[in-house]
C-alpha positions in Angstrom: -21.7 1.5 -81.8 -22.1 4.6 -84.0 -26.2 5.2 -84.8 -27.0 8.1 -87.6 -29.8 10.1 -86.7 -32.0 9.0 -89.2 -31.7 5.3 -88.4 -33.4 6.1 -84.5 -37.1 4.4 -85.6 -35.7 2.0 -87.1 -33.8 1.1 -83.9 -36.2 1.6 -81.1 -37.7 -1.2 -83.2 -34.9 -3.7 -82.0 -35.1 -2.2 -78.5 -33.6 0.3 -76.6 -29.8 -0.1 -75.2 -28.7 0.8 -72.0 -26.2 4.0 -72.6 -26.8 6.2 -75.6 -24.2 9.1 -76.7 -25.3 12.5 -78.1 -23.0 14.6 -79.4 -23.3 17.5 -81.7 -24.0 21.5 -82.3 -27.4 21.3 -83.5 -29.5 21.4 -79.9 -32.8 21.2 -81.7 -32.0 17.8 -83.3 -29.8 16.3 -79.7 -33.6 17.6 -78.0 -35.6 15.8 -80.7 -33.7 12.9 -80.4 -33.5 13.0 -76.9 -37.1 13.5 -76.8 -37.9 10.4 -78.7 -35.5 8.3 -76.6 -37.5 9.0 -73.3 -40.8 8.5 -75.2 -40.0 5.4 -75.9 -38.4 4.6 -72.5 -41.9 5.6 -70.8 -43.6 3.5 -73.0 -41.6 0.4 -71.3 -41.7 1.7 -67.8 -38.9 3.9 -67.1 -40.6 6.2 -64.9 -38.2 7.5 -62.8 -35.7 10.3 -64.3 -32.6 11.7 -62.7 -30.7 14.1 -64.4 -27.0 15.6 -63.5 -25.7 18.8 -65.0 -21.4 18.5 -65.0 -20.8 22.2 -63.8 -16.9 23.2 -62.9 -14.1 21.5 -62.3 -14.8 20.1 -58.8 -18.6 18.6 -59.8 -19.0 15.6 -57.7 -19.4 12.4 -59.9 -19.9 10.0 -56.7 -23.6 11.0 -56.7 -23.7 10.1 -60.8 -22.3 6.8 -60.6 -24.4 5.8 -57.0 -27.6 6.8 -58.9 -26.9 4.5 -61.4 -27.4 1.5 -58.8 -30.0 2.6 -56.7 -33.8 2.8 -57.9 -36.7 4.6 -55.8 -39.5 2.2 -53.9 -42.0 3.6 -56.4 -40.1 2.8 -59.8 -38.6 -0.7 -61.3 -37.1 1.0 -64.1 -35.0 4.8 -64.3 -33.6 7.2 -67.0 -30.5 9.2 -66.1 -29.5 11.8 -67.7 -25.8 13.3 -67.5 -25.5 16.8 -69.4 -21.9 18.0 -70.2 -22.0 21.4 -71.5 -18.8 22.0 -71.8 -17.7 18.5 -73.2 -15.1 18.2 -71.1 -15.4 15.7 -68.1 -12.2 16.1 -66.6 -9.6 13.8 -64.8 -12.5 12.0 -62.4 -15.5 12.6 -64.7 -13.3 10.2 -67.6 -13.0 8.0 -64.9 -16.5 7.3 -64.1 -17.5 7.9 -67.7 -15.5 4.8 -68.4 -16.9 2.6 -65.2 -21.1 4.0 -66.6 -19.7 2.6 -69.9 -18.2 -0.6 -68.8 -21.1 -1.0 -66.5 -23.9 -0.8 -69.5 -21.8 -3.2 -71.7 -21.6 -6.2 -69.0 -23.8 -8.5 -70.2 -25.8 -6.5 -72.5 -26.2 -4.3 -69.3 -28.5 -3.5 -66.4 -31.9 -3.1 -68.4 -33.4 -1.4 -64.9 -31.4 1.9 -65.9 -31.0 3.9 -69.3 -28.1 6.2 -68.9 -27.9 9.1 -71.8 -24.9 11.4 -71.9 -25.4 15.0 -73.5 -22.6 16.5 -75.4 -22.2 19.2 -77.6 -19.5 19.4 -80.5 -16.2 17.9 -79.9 -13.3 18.0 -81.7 -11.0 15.2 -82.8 -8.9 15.1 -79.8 -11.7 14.7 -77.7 -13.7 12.0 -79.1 -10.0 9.9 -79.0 -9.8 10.2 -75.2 -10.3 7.3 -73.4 -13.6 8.6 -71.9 -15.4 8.6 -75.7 -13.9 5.8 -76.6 -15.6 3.7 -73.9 -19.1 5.2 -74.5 -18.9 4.3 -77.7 -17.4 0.7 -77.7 -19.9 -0.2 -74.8 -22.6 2.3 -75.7 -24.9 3.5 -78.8 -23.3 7.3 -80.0 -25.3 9.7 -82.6 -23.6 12.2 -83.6 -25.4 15.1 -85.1 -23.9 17.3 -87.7 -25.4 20.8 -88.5 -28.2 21.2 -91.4 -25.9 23.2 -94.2 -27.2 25.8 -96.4 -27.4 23.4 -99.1 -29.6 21.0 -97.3 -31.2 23.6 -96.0 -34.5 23.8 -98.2 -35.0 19.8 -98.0 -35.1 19.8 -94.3 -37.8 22.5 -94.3 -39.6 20.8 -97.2 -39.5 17.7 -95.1 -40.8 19.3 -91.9 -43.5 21.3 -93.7 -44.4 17.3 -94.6 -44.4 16.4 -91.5 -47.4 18.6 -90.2 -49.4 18.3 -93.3 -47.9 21.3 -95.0 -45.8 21.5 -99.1 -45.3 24.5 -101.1 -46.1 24.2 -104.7 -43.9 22.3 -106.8 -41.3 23.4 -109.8 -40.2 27.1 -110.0 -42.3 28.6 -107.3 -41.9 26.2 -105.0 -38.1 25.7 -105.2 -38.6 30.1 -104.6 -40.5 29.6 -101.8 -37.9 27.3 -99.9 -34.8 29.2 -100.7 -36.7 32.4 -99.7 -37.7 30.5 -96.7 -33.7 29.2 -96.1 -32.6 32.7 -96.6 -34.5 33.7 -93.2 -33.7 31.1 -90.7 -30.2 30.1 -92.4 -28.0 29.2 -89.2 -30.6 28.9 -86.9 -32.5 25.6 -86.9 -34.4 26.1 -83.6 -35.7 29.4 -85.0 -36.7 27.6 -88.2 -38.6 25.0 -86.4 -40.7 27.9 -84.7 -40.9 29.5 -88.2 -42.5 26.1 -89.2 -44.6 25.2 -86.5 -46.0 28.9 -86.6 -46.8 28.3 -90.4 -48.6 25.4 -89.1 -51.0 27.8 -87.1 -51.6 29.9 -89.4 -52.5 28.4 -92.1 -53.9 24.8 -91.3 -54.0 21.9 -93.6 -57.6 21.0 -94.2 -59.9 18.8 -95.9 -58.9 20.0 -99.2 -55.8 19.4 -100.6 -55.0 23.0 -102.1 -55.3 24.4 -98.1 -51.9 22.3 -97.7 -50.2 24.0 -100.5 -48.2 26.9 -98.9 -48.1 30.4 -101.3 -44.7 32.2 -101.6 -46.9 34.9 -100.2 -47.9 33.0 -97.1 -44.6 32.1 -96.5 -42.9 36.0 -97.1 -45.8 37.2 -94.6 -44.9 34.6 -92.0 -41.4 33.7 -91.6 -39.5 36.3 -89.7 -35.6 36.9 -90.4 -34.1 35.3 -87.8 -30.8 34.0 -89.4 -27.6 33.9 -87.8 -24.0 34.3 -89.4 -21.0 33.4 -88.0 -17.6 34.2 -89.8 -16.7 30.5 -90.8 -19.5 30.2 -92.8 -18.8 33.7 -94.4 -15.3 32.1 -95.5 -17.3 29.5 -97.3 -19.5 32.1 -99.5 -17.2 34.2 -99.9 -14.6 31.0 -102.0 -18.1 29.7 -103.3 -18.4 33.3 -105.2 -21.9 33.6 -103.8 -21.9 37.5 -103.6 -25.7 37.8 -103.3 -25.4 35.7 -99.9 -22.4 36.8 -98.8 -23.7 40.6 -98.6 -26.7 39.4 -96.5 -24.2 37.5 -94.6 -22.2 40.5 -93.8 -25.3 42.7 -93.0 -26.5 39.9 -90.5 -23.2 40.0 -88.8 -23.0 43.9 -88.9 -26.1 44.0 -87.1 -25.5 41.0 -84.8 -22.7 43.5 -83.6 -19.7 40.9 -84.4 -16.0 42.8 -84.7 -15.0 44.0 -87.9 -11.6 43.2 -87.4 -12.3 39.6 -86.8 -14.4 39.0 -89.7 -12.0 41.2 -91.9 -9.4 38.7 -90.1 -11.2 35.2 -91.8 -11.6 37.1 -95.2 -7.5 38.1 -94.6 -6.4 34.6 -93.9 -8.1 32.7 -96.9 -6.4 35.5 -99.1 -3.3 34.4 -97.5 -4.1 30.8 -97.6 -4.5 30.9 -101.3 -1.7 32.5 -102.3 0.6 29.9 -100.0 -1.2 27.3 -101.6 -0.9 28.6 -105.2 3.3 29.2 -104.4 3.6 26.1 -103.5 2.1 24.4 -106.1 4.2 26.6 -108.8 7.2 25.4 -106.6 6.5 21.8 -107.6 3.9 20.7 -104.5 1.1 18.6 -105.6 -2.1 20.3 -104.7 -3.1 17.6 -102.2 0.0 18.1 -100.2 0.2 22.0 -100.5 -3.7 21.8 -99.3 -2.1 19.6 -96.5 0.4 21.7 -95.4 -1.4 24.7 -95.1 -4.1 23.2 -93.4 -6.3 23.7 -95.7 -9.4 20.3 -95.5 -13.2 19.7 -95.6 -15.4 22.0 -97.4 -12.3 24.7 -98.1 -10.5 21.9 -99.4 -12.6 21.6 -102.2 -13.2 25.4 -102.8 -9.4 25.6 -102.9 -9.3 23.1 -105.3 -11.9 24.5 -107.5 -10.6 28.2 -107.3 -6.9 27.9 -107.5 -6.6 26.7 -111.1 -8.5 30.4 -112.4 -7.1 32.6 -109.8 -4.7 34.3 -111.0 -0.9 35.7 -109.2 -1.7 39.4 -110.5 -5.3 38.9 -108.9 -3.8 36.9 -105.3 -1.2 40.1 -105.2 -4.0 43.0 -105.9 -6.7 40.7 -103.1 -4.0 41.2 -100.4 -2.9 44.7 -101.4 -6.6 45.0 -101.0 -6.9 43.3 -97.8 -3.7 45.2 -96.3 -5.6 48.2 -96.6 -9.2 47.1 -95.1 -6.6 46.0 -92.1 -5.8 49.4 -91.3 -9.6 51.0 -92.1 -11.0 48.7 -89.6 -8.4 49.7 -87.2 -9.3 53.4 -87.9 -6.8 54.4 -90.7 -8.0 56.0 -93.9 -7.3 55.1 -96.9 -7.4 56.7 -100.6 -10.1 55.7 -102.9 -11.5 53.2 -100.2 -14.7 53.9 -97.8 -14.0 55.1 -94.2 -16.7 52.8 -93.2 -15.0 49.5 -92.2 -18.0 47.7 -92.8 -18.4 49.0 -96.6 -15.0 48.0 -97.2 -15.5 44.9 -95.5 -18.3 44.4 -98.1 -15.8 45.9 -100.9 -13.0 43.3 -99.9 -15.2 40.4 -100.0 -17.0 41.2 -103.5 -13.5 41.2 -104.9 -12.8 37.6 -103.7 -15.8 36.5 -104.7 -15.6 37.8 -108.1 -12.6 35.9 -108.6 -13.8 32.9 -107.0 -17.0 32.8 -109.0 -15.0 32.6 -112.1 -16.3 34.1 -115.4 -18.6 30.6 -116.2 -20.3 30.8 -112.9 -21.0 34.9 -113.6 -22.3 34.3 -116.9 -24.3 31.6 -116.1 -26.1 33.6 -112.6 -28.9 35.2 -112.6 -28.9 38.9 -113.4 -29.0 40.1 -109.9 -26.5 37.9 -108.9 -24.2 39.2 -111.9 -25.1 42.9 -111.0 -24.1 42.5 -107.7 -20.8 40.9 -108.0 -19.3 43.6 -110.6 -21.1 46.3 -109.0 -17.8 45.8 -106.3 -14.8 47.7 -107.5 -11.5 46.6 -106.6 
């Protein structure tokens, strides 16, 4: 059975079930979750806690599956935890994965023991291995997706909430939480720190204006602790956010991650969109020509929105362009382009950008988002 993570209070009102799932790349929400699961276990006298960490290829799952059916003299009830960092089992951990899962699921299962298996992300493939499958057909799994940018400033609204906290509403409160986003995008476990620390320092109290958090407060507070990774600098750069995609690039310039790979993910969506654009002038409908190039999920719908505007004279001058960045951030020079790979790195992804934004979204902007995108030169 598959659980969202905002359905968990509703069901630890129905009871707890004897094998839960947790699988995602978001620790902060698997530990919450987690958290809340063993609360609640405690609470119905599950005292006794074992928990196995899957290390190597040679880990010995006899010890997991005999803990499961044996119980100290001083507890009725134990949790038991099995932690797969990797998410990969292997041959004998699928094997006894399958025999916890068909274990739990006989006869509603053995309500002495509550088994919880860690995971982080897993691809496709894995969760259609026989392994998955049978913690999830005998078992409860939550999967747990990453906060995006988008949802970014809810989630903090919502936590600020949670401890009593709001920032003021319209205008300068929608500043606040994008300022706020802007600071702890990509890290969630830093934001909740950023949060909690708000919490200390400025305390909710009897009157209701204390709760009300100032865009001031919350600049003085909040540290920069964002993190970038090139993926999601593919995704801002096709949205034709320029503003974020320069802080993007200056987080990952001083995060110390290799020009050449991120000049690599700017390269390939170039590339991608001009196979994709051929073979739609060739006679492909968009869906297939998406398909083909493996092109789905949020670039999908980027593609589908930039493609139409782009134009060939603009797809041949963005990989001219990109040719060249290829051989400054491999040391070459090149006329009329910094020698800094970085600044053409920066140069390179203000031209995509600009042509992804399209002239509506520039025109609509605001002005420093406008004065940044055509301050690029191509």
């Amino acid at each position: 059975m598959q659980l969202a993570p905002t359905q968990l209070q509703q069901h630890l009102q129905r009871g707890l079930k004897p094998l839960y799932t947790l699988h995602g790349d978001e620790p902060l929400l698997v530990q919450e979750f987690a958290d809340a699961l063993r609360a609640a276990a405690r609470e119905q006298g599950y005292t006794e806690r074992t928990v196995h960490t899957v290390a190597g290829a040679h880990f010995d799952w006899s010890e997991v599956l005999a803990s499961g059916g044996s119980l100290s003299l001083f507890a009725d009830k134990q949790i038991i935890e099995i932690r797969i960092p990797s998410g990969k089992p292997g041959k004998d951990g699928s094997a006894a994965l399958q025999q916890i899962a068909e274990r739990a699921g006989k006869e509603g299962g053995d309500d002495s023991t509550l088994t919880l298996v860690l995971l982080p992300r897993l691809d496709s493939m894995t969760t259609k291995g026989a392994w998955f499958g049978a913690l999830e057909s005998f078992g409860t799994t939550v999967k747990f997706d990453p906060i995006d940018r988008r949802s970014l400033p809810a989630w903090i609204a919502q936590r600020l909430q949670q401890q009593g906290q709001r920032v003021a509403t319209g205008e300068e409160g929608q500043r606040t939480l994008q300022f706020f986003a802007d600071r702890v995008e990509g890290n969630l476990l830093a934001a909740h720190q950023e949060i909690q620390k708000l919490g200390l320092l400025h305390p909710p109290g009897a009157d209701e204006t204390s709760a009300v958090l100032s865009f001031d407060q919350v600049e003085n507070a909040v540290l920069n602790v964002a993190r970038y990774d090139v993926f999601k600098l593919s995704e801002a750069v096709l949205g034709g956010q320029a503003v974020r995609v320069q802080r993007m690039l200056d987080g990952l310039q001083s995060e110390g991650e290799s020009e050449v790979l991120v000049h690599w993910a700017l390269a390939e969506d170039i590339r991608s969109l001009k196979r994709v654009k051929d073979a739609i002038q060739a006679g492909r409908p968009m869906p297939m020509a998406l398909r083909e190039n493996r092109v789905w999920g949020i670039k999908e719908k980027l593609f589908e929105r930039v493609l139409p505007q782009i134009s060939d004279t603009s797809l041949a001058n963005l990989l001219n362009a990109a040719h060249k960045v290829d051989g400054i951030v491999k040391g070459l020079k090149q006329p009329d382009w910094p020698a800094s790979g970085w600044q053409s790195l920066h140069r390179l992804a203000g031209m995509v950008c600009k042509e992804c934004a399209g002239p509506s979204r520039l025109s609509k902007g605001t002005t420093g988002a406008r004065a940044t995108v055509t301050g690029y030169t191509g």
